[in-house]
C-alpha positions in Angstrom: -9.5 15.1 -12.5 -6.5 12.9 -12.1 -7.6 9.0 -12.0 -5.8 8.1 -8.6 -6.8 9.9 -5.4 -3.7 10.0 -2.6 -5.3 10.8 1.0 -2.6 12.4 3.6 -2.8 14.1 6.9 -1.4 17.4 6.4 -2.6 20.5 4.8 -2.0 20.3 1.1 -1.3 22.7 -2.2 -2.9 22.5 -5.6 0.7 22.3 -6.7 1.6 18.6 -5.7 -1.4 17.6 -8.0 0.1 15.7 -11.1 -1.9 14.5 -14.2 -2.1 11.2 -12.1 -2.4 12.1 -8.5 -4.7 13.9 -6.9 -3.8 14.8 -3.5 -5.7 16.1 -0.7 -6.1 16.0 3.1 -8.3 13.1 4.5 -10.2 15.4 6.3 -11.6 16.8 3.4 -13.0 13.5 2.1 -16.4 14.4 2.5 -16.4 16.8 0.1 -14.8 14.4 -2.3 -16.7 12.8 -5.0 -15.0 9.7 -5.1 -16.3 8.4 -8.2 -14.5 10.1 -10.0 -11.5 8.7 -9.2 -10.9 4.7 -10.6 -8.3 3.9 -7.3 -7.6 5.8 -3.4 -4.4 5.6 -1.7 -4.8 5.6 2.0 -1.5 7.3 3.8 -0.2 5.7 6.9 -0.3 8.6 8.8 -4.3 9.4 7.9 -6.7 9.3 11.2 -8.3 5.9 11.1 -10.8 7.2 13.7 -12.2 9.3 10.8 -12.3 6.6 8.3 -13.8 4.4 10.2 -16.3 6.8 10.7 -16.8 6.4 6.9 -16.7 2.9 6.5 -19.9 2.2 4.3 -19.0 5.0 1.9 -15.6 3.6 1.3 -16.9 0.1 1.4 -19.3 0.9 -1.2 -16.8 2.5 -3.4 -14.6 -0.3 -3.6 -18.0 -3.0 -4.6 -18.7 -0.5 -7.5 -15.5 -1.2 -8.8 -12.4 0.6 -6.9 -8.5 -0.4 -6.1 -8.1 1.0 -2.5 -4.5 1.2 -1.1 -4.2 0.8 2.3 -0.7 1.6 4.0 0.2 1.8 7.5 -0.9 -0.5 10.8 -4.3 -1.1 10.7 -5.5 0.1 13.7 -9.5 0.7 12.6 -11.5 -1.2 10.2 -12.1 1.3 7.4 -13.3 -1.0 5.1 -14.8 -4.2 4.6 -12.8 -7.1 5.4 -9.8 -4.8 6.7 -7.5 -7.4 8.4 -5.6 -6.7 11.8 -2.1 -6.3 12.8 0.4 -7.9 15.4 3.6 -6.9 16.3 6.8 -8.5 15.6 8.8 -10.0 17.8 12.3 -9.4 16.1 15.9 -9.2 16.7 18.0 -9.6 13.9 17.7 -8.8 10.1 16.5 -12.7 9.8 13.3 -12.3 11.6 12.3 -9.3 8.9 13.5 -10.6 6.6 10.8 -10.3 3.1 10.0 -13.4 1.1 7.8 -12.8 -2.1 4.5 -15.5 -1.4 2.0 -14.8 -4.1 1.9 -13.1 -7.6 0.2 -9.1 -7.6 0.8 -7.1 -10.5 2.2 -4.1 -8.6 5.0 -6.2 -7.2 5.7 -8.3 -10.2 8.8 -8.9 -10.7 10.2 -7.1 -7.4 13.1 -9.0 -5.3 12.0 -8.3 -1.6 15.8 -7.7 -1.0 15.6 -4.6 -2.5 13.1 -3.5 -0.5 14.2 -4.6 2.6 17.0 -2.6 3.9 16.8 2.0 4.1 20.2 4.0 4.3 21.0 7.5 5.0 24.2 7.3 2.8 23.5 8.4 -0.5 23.9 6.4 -3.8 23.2 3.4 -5.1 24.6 0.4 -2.7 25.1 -3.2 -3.7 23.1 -5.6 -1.1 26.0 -6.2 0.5 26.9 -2.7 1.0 22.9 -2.2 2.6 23.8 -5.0 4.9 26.3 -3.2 6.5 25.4 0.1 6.2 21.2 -0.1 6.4 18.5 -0.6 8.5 16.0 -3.3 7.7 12.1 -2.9 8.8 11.0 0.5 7.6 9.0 -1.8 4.6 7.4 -3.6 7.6 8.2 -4.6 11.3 4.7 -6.2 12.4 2.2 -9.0 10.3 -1.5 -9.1 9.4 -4.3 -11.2 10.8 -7.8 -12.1 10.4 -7.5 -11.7 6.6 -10.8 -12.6 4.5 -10.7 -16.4 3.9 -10.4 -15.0 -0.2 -7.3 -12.9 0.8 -3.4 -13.4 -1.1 -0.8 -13.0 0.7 1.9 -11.3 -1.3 4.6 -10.5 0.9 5.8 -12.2 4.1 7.9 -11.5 6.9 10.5 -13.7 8.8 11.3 -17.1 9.0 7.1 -18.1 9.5 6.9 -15.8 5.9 4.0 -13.9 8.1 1.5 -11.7 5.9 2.7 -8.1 5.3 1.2 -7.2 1.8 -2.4 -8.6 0.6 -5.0 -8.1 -1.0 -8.5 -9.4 -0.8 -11.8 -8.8 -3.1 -14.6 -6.7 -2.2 -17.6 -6.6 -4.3 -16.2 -5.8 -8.1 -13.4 -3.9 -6.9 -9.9 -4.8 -4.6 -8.8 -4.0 -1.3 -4.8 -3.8 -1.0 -3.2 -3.5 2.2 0.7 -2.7 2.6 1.8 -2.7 6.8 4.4 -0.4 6.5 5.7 3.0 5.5 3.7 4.1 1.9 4.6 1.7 -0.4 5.4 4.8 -3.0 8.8 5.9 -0.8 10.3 2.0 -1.5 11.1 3.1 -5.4 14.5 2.3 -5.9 16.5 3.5 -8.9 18.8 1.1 -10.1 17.0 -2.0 -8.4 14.1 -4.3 -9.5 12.0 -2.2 -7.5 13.3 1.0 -9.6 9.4 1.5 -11.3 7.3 0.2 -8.2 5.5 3.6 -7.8 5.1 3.5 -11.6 3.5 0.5 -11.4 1.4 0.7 -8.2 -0.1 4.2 -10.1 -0.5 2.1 -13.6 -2.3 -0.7 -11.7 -4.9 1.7 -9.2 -5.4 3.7 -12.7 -6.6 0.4 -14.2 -9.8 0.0 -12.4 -11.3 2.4 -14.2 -10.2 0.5 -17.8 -11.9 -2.5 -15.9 -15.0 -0.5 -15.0 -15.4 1.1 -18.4 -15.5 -2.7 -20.0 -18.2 -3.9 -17.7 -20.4 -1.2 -19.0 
């Protein structure tokens, strides 16, 4: 079985499985063993009404060790701890604009700029190109709230650098939350964002070199 588990609402095929993915509908998560995965990533588009419905077996996952990657406006609390969402009141590329706040392994080294801005021209596009050409808040057009008082804040939004990416610990295991489109579609060849998927997968995977230690 494929160490990460990727949750979407859709019907899916064996064929999208990779040696490091497994992906599946969320409404089959009940017949999911979900220890045998070492990290879960939570689409945006997954039906929070049935997770929330399964709050104590996800909860309890991430205690016994487990990364959990939350994307999308949280709408239900899911898991323990799961923070809220505001909207944004924006009207210019200044008040979305994204400020790195604290250090996360899965953004390390990742200039928000290049993140910040989608395009329907293809190629590669200096930032000043994206300025003119893109669209800024498909990464993230609304903040967090009620965090746990042990949350970081790793990405923030506009001029009051509002919460947008976090993370927070839950028992022996993490709790990442990204308010936006899946943080997997903002890998950008040619950028310093070009391996973020790689490293979002290498850092869900690790949990489970983390929970083979503490044996």
């Amino acid at each position: 079985m494929p160490p990460v588990l990727h949750l979407v609402q859709r019907p899916v095929s064996p064929s999208e499985d990779t040696a490091r993915i497994a992906v599946r509908d969320v409404y089959d998560l009940d017949a999911l063993d979900l220890d045998a995965f070492a990290g879960v990533m939570i689409g945006g588009a997954c039906d929070q009404r049935f997770l929330g419905a399964r709050t104590d077996r996800l909860s309890e996952w991430v205690r016994a060790g487990g990364r959990l990657l939350v994307n999308g406006h949280p709408l239900e609390r899911f898991v323990d701890g799961m923070p809220k969402h505001r909207k944004l009141d924006f009207h210019s590329t200044r008040d979305l604009w994204l400020t790195a706040v604290g250090a996360h392994p899965i953004w390390d080294g990742v200039d928000r700029r290049d993140v910040l801005f989608n395009t329907g021209v293809p190629g590669q596009h200096t930032f000043e190109d994206l300025e003119r050409v893109g669209v800024a808040g498909f990464y993230a057009h609304a903040y967090l709230v009620d965090l746990p008082e042990d949350a970081v804040v790793i990405t923030g939004i506009g001029q009051g650098r509002l919460p947008v990416d976090a993370s927070y610990p839950l028992g022996s295991g993490e709790v990442i939350v990204h308010l936006g489109n899946d943080l997997l579609s903002f890998t950008r060849p040619g950028t310093s964002a070009a391996d973020m998927g790689e490293r979002t997968l290498a850092y869900l995977e690790g949990a489970r070199v983390l929970q083979e230690a503490a044996r």
